[in-house]
ChimeraX commands (.cxc) that place a marker at each C-alpha (Angstrom):
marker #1 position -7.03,-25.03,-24.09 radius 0.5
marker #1 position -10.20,-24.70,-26.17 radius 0.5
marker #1 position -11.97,-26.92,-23.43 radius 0.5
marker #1 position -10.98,-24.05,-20.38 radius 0.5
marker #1 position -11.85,-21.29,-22.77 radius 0.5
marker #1 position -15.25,-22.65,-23.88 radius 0.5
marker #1 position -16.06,-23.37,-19.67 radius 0.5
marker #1 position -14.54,-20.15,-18.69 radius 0.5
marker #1 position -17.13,-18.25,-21.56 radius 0.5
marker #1 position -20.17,-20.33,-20.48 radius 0.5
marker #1 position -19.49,-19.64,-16.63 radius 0.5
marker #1 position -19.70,-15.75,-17.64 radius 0.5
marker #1 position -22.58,-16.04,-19.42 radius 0.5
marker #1 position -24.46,-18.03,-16.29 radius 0.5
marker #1 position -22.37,-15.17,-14.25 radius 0.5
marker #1 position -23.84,-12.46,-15.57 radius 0.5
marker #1 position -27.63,-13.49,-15.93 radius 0.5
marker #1 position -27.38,-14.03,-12.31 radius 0.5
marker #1 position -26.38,-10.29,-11.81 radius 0.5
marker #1 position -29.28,-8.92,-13.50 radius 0.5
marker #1 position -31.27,-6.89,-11.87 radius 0.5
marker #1 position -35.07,-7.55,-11.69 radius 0.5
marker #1 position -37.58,-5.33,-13.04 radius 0.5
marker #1 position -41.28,-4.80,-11.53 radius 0.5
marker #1 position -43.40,-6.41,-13.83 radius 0.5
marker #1 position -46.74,-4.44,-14.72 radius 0.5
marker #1 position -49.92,-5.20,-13.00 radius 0.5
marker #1 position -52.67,-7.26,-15.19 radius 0.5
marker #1 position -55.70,-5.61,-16.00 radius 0.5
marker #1 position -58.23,-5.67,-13.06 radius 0.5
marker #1 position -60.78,-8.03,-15.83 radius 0.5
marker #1 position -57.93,-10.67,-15.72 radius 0.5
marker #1 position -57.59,-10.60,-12.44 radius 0.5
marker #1 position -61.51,-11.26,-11.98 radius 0.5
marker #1 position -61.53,-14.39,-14.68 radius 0.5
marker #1 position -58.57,-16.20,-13.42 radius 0.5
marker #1 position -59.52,-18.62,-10.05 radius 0.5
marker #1 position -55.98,-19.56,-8.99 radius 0.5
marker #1 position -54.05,-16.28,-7.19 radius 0.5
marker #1 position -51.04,-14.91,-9.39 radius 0.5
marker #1 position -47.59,-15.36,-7.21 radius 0.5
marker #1 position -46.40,-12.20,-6.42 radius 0.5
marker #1 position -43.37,-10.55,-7.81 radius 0.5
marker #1 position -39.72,-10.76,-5.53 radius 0.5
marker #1 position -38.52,-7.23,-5.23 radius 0.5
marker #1 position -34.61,-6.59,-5.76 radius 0.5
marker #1 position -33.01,-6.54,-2.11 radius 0.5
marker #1 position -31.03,-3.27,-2.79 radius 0.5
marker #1 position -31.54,-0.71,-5.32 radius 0.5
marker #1 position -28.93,-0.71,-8.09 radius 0.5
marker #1 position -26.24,2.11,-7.20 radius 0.5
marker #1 position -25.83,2.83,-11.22 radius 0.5
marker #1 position -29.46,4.06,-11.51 radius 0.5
marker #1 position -29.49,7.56,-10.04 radius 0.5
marker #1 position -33.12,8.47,-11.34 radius 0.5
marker #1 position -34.61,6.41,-8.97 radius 0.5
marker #1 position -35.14,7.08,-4.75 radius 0.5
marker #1 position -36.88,4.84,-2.65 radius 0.5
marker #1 position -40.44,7.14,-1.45 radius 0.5
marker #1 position -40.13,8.73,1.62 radius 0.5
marker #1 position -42.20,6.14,4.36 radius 0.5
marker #1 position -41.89,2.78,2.64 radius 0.5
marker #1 position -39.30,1.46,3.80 radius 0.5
marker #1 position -39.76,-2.62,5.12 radius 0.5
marker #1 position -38.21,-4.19,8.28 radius 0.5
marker #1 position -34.65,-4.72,6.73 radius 0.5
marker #1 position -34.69,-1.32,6.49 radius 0.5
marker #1 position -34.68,-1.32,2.58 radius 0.5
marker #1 position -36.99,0.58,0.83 radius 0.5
marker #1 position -40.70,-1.02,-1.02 radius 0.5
marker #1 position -41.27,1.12,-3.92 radius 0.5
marker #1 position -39.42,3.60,-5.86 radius 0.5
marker #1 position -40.27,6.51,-7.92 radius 0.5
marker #1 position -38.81,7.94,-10.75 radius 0.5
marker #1 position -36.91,11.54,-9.88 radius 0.5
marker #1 position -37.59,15.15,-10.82 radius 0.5
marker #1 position -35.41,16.94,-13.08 radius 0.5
marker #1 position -34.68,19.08,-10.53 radius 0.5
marker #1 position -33.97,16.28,-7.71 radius 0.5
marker #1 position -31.60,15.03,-10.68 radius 0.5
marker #1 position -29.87,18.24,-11.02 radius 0.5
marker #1 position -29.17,18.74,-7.08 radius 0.5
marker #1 position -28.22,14.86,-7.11 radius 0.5
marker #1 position -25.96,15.82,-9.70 radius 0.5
marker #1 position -24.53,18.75,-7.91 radius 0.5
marker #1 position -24.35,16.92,-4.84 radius 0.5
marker #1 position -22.32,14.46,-6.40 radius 0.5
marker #1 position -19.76,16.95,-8.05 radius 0.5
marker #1 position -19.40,18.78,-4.89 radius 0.5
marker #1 position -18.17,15.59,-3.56 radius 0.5
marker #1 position -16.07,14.71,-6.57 radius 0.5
marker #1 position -14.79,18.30,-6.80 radius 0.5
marker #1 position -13.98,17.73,-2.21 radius 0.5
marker #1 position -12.43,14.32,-3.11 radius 0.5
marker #1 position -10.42,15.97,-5.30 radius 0.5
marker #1 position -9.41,18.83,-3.39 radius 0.5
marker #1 position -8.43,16.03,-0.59 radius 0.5
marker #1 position -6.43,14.55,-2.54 radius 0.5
marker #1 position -4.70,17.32,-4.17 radius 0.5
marker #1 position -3.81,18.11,-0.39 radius 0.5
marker #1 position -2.49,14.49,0.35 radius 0.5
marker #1 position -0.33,14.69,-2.83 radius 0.5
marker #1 position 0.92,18.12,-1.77 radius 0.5
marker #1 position 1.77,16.96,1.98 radius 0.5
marker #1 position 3.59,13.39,0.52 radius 0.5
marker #1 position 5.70,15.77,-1.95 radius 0.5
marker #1 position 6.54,17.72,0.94 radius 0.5
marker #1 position 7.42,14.51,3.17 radius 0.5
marker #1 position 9.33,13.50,0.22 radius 0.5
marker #1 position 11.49,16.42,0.05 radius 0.5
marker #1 position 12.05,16.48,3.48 radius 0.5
marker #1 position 13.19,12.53,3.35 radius 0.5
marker #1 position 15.80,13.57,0.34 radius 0.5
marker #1 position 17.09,15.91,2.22 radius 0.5
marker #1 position 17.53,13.97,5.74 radius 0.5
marker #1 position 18.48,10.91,3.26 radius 0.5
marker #1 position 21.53,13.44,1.94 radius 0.5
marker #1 position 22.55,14.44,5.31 radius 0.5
marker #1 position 23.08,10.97,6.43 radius 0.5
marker #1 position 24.66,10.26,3.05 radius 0.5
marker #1 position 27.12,13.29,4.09 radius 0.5
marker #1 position 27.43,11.59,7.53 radius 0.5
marker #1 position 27.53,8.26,6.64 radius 0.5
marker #1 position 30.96,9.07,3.86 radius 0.5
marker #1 position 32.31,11.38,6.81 radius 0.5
marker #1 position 32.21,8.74,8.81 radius 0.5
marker #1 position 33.73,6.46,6.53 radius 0.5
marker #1 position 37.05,8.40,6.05 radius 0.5
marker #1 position 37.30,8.82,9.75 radius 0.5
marker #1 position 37.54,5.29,10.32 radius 0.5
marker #1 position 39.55,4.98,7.68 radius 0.5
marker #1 position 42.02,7.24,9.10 radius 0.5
marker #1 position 42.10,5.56,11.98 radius 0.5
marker #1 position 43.00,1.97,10.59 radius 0.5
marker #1 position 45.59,3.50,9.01 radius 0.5
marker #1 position 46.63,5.31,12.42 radius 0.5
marker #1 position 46.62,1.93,13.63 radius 0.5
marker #1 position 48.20,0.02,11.35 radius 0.5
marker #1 position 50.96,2.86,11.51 radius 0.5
marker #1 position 51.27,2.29,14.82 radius 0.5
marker #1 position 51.52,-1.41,14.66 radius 0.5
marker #1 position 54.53,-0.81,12.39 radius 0.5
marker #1 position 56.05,1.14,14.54 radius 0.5
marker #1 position 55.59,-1.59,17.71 radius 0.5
marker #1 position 56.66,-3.91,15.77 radius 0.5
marker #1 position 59.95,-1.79,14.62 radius 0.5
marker #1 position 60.15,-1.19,18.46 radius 0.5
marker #1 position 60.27,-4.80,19.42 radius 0.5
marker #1 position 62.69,-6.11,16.80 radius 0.5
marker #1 position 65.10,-2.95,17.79 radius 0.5
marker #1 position 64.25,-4.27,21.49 radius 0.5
marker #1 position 65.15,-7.78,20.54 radius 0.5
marker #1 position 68.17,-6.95,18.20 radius 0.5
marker #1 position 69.88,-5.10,21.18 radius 0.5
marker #1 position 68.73,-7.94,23.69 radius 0.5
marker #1 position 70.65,-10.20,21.12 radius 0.5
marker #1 position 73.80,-8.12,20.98 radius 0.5
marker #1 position 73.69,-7.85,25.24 radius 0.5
marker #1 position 73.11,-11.73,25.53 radius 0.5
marker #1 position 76.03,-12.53,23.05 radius 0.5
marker #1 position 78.34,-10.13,23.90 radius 0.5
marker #1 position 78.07,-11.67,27.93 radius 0.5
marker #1 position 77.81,-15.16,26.61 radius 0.5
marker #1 position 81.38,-14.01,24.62 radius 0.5
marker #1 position 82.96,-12.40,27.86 radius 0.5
marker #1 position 82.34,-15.32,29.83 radius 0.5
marker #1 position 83.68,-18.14,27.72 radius 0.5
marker #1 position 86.76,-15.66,27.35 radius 0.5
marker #1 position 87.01,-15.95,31.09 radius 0.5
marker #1 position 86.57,-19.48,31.33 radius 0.5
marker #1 position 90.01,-20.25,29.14 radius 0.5
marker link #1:1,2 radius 0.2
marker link #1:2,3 radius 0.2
marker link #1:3,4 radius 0.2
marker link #1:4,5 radius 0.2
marker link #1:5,6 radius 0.2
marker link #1:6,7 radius 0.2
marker link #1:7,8 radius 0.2
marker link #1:8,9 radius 0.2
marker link #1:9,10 radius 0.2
marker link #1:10,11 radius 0.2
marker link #1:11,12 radius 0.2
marker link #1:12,13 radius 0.2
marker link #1:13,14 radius 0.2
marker link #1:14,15 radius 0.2
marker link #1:15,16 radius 0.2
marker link #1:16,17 radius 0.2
marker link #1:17,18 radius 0.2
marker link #1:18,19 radius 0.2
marker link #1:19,20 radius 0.2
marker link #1:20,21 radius 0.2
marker link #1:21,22 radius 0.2
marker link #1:22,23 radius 0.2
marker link #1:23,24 radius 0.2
marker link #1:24,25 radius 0.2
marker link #1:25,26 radius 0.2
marker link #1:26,27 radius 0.2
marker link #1:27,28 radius 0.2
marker link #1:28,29 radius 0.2
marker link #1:29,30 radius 0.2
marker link #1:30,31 radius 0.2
marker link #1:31,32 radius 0.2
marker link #1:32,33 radius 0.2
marker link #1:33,34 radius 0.2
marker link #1:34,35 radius 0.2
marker link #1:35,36 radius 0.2
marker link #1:36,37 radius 0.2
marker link #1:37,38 radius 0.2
marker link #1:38,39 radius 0.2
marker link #1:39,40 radius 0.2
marker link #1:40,41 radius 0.2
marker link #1:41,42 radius 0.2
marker link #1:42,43 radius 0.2
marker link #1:43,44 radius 0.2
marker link #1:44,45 radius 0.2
marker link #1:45,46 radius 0.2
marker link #1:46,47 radius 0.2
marker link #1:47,48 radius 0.2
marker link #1:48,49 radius 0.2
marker link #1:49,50 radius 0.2
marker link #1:50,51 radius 0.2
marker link #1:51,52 radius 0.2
marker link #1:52,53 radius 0.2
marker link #1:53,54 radius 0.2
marker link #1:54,55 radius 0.2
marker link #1:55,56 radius 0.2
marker link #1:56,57 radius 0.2
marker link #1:57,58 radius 0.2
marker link #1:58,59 radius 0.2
marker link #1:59,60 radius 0.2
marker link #1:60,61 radius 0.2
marker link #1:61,62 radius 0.2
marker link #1:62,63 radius 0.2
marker link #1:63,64 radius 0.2
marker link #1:64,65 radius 0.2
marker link #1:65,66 radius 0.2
marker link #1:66,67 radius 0.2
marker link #1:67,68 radius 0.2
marker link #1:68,69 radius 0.2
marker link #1:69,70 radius 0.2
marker link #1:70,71 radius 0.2
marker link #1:71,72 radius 0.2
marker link #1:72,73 radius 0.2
marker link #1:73,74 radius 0.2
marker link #1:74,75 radius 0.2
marker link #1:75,76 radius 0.2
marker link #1:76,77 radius 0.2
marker link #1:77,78 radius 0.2
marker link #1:78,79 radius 0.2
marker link #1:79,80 radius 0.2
marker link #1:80,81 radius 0.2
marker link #1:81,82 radius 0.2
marker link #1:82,83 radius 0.2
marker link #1:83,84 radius 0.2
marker link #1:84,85 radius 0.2
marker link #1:85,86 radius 0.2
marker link #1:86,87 radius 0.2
marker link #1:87,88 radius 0.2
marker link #1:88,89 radius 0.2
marker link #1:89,90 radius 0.2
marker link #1:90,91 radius 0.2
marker link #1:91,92 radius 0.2
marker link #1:92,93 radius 0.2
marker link #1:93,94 radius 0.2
marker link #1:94,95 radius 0.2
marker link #1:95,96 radius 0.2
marker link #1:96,97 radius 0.2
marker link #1:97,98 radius 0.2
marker link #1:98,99 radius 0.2
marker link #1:99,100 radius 0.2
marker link #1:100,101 radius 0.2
marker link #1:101,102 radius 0.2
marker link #1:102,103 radius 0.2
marker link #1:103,104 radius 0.2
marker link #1:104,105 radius 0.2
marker link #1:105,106 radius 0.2
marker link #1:106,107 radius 0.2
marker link #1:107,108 radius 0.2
marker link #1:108,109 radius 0.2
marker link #1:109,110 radius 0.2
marker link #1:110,111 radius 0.2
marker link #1:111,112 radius 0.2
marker link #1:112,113 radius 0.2
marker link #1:113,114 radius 0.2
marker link #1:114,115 radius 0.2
marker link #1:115,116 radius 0.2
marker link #1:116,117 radius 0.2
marker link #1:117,118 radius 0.2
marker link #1:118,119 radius 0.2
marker link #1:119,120 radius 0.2
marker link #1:120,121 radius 0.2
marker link #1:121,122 radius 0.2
marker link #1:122,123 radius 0.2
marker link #1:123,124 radius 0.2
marker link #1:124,125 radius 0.2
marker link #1:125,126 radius 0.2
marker link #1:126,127 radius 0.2
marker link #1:127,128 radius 0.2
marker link #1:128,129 radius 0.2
marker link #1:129,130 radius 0.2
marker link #1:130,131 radius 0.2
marker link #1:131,132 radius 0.2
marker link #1:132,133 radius 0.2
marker link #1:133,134 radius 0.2
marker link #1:134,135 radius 0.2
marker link #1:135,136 radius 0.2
marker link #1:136,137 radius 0.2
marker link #1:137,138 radius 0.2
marker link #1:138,139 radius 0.2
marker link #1:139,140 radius 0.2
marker link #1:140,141 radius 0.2
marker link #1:141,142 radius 0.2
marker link #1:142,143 radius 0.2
marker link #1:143,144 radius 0.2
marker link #1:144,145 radius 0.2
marker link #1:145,146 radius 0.2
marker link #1:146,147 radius 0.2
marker link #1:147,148 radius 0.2
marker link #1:148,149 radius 0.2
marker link #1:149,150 radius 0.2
marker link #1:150,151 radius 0.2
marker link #1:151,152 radius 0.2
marker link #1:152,153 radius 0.2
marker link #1:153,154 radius 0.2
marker link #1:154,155 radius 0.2
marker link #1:155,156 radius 0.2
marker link #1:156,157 radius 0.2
marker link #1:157,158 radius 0.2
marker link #1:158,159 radius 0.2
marker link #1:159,160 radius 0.2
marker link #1:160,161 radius 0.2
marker link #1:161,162 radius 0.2
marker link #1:162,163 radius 0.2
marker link #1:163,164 radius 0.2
marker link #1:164,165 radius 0.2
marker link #1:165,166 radius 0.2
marker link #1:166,167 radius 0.2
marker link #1:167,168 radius 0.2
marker link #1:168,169 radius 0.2
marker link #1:169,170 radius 0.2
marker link #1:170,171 radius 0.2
view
């Protein structure tokens, strides 16, 4: 256990140094560019700008081939403050949307309670018709069944009372 704790703490440590973002490092002096012979390597710009920094706007015409931006500059406070209003107008429409989406599912709700009772209603209406008519039917089998032993009880008599009459005869 201490093993996959210690691996799983070092793997977010060499996680989140690889998330940093990159700063521009300042320029040398001009004087030290002049003394040294070899030429410095030149600094990798970030491939996106960070969404979390809001202060800073790529400058309007430098923007590369990808289509991302080469320099950025830092913001006016009054930039900041439309940014800022910009993004509570959205936040205040986002909420407004979904204030509407809440009120439509409430009234989709309702209207599934209330189609859910009706079948409910249906569904036990239903239920005492049928079983009405089992019992209807299971009246009636009595009653065939009364029929057919009455049937076969007379039958019985007829047969016997002929079977009787004819052995009388035969003496």
């Amino acid at each position: 256990m201490r093993v996959v704790v210690s691996s799983l703490l070092g793997l977010s440590l060499i996680c989140s140094t690889a998330w940093a973002v990159e700063t521009a490092p300042v320029a040398p002096a001009p004087a030290a560019q002049a003394t040294t012979a070899t030429p410095l390597p030149q600094p990798q710009k970030p491939q996106t700008l960070p969404a979390n920094q809001p202060g800073i706007v790529p400058a309007a015409g430098s923007v590369d081939a990808n289509g991302l931006p080469q320099e950025a500059k830092p913001l006016t406070a009054e930039q900041l403050a439309k940014n800022k209003a910009l993004q509570d107008a959205k936040v205040k429409a986002l909420v407004k949307d979904q204030a509407t989406r809440l009120q439509q599912l409430e009234k989709a709700n309702l209207d599934a309670l209330s189609q859910n009772q009706e079948l409910q209603l249906k569904n036990d209406s239903l239920g005492v018709q049928v079983q009405v008519l089992q019992s209807e039917r299971s009246a009636q089998m009595f009653l065939y069944g009364a029929a057919t032993i009455a049937v076969g009880v007379l039958l019985g008599f007829l047969i016997a009372s002929y079977v009787y009459t004819k052995r009388r005869r035969q003496w």
